[in-house]
LOVO-15692 format. One record per residue (C-alpha): residue in three letters; x, y, z. Coordinates in pm, whole numbers, plus 50000, padded with zeros to 5 digits. Layout:
<nodes>
AlaXYZ;...
</nodes>
This chain:
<nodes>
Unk510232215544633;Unk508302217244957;Unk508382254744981;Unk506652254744615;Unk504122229044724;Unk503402249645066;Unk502782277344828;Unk500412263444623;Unk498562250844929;Unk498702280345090;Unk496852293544755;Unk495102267144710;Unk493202269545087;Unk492882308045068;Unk491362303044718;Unk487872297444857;Unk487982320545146;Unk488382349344907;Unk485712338044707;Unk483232333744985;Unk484202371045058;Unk483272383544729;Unk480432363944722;Unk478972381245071;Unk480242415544902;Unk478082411244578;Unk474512418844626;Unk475752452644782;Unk477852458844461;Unk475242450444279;Unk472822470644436;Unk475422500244364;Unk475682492843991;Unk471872496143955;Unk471862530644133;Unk474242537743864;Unk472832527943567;Unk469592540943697;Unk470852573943754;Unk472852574043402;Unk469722563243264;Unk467422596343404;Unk470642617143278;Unk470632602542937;Unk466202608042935;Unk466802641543068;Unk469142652242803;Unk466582632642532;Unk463822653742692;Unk465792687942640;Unk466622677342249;Unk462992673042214;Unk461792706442373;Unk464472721542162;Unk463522704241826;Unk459782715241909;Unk460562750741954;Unk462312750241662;Unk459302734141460;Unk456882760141621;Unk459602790241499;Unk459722774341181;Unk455902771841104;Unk455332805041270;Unk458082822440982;Unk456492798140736;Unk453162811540779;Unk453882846040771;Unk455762841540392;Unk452662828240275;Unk450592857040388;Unk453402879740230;Unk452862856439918;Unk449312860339931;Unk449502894939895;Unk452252901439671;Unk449892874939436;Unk446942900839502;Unk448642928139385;Unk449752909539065;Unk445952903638992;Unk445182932539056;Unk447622947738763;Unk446382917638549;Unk442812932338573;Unk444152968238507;Unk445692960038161;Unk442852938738082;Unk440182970538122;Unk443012987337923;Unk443362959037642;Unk439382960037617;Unk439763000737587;Unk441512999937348;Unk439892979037135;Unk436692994637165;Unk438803025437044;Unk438783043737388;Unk442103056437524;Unk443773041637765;Unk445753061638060;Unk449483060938017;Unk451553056738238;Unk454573069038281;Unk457873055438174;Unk461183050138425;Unk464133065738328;Unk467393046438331;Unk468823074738572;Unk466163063938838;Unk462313058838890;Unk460103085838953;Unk458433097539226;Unk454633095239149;Unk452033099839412;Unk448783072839411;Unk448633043739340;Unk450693028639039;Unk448513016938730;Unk451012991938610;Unk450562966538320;Unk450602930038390;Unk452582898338275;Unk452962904537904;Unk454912879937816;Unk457872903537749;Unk460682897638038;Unk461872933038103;Unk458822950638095;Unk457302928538354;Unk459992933238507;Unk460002968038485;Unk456372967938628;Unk456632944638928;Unk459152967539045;Unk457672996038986;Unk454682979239193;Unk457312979439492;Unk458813014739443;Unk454953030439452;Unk454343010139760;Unk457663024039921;Unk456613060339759;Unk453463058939989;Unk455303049040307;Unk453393013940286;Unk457362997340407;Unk456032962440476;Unk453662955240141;Unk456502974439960;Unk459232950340091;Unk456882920340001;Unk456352933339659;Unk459752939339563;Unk460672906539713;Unk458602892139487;Unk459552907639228;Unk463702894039233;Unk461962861739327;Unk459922864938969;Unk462732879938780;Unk466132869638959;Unk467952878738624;Unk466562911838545;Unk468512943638596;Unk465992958038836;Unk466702927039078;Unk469812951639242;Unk467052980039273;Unk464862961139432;Unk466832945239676;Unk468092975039784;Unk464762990239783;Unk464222965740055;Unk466622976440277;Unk465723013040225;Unk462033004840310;Unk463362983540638;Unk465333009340756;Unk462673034440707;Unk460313016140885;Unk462733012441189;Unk464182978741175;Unk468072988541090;Unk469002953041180;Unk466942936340908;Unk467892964740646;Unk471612959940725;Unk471952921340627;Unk469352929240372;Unk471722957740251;Unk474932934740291;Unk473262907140115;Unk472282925639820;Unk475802940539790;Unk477832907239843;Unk475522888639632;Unk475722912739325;Unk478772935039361;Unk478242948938998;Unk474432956539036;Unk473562988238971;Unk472382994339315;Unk475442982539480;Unk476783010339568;Unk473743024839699;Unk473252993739929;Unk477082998440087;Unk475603036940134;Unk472133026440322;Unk474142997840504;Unk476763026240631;Unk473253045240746;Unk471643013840903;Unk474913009841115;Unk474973041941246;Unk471233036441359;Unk472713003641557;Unk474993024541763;Unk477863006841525;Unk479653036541404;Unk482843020241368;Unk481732995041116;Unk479423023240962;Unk483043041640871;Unk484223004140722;Unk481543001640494;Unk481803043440367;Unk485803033740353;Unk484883001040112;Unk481673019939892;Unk484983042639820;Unk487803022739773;Unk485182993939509;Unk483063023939350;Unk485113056339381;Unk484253077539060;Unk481763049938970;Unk479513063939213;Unk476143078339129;Unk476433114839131;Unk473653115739497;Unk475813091739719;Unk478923109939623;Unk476743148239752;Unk475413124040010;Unk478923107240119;Unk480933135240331;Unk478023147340547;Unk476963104940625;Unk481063096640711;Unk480533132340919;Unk478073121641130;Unk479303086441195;Unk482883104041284;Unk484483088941016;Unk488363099640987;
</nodes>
């Protein structure tokens, strides 16, 4: 009984020593708690800083793209007014009883190669001709070596009619005219998007053929031989008689076993 009372005095006595110590010890711990949570707090504005640099450069790329689709929009429009105003002369010519150029029709095998510029008729009211001449608008534009108003026309033109059969042609037209004009990268996923998207278009195949080209331009030989190897294992006889004369001499060149 008196060892447990001597205990609890012994406590008891030290009780307030300890407490004076950590009393004399607590402005310096404070002080140390502050540096921390002022330095977590310059960490945490830092990183908030970098988020916000980040989220502006990414606004600035944004509006920068954003600005140049209108500009392609703005011209594609032109060049739809400008084919409005053709068939109107030609509406008024013919009702005055003068003849009217005609122009030439597209066969289903292909469209032609016509030098100039294309006098197309505009929105008629009739789906596939308009169709027909918005991307017929494109091909002339490619036919002249004009790559970047061609690409805007024809882009147009799927956006206008995204269930017409010309939609495959045109999207691969795209990545034909990309490729052309030197940018392999941007014809490639425009090639692999147009063939993914619409595996039964009639330009498929010809987009796995143009993609196997734009991969060779990229140094990427390799996948080139992947995509010849898929255009003939998905298409095979299917094939449009040009890529199949066309096929041996590409897989040649790319190494292709």
């Amino acid at each position: 009984m008196r060892l447990l009372v001597t205990t609890a005095l012994a406590i008891t006595l030290a009780a307030p020593a300890a407490a004076q110590q950590q009393q004399q010890l607590r402005p310096v711990d404070r002080i140390y708690r502050l540096e921390q949570q002022v330095a977590a707090g310059q960490a945490v504005a830092a990183i908030q800083a970098n988020r916000i640099t980040n989220l502006e450069n990414q606004l600035t790329e944004v509006l920068r793209a954003n600005g140049e689709i209108s500009q392609r929009l703005a011209a594609a429009e032109a060049q739809l007014n400008d084919v409005r105003s053709e068939q109107d002369r030609r509406n008024r010519a013919q009702e005055a009883g003068t003849p009217a150029p005609v122009r030439p029709t597209i066969p289903v095998s292909g469209p032609p190669a016509i030098s100039g510029a294309p006098s197309l008729p505009p929105a008629s009211g009739n789906f596939e001709a308009d169709g027909e001449a918005a991307y017929d608008v494109g091909y002339q534009l490619w036919q002249q070596k004009k790559y970047d108003q061609a690409v805007t026309a024809l882009r147009a033109m799927a956006s206008a009619f995204p269930n017409h059969r010309r939609v495959s042609w045109a999207n691969n037209l795209v990545g034909r005219a990309l490729l052309d004009s030197g940018q392999p990268r941007a014809a490639a996923e425009a090639l692999l998007a147009n063939y993914r998207g619409n595996p039964k278009g009639e330009r498929a195949p010809d987009s796995l053929f143009y993609l196997g080209q734009s991969l060779v331009a990229l140094k990427q030989t390799s996948q080139a031989c992947k995509a010849y190897a898929e255009l003939e294992e998905v298409y095979g006889d299917n094939m449009r008689g040009e890529l199949k004369t066309l096929l041996p001499g590409a897989k040649s060149r790319a190494g292709c076993r």
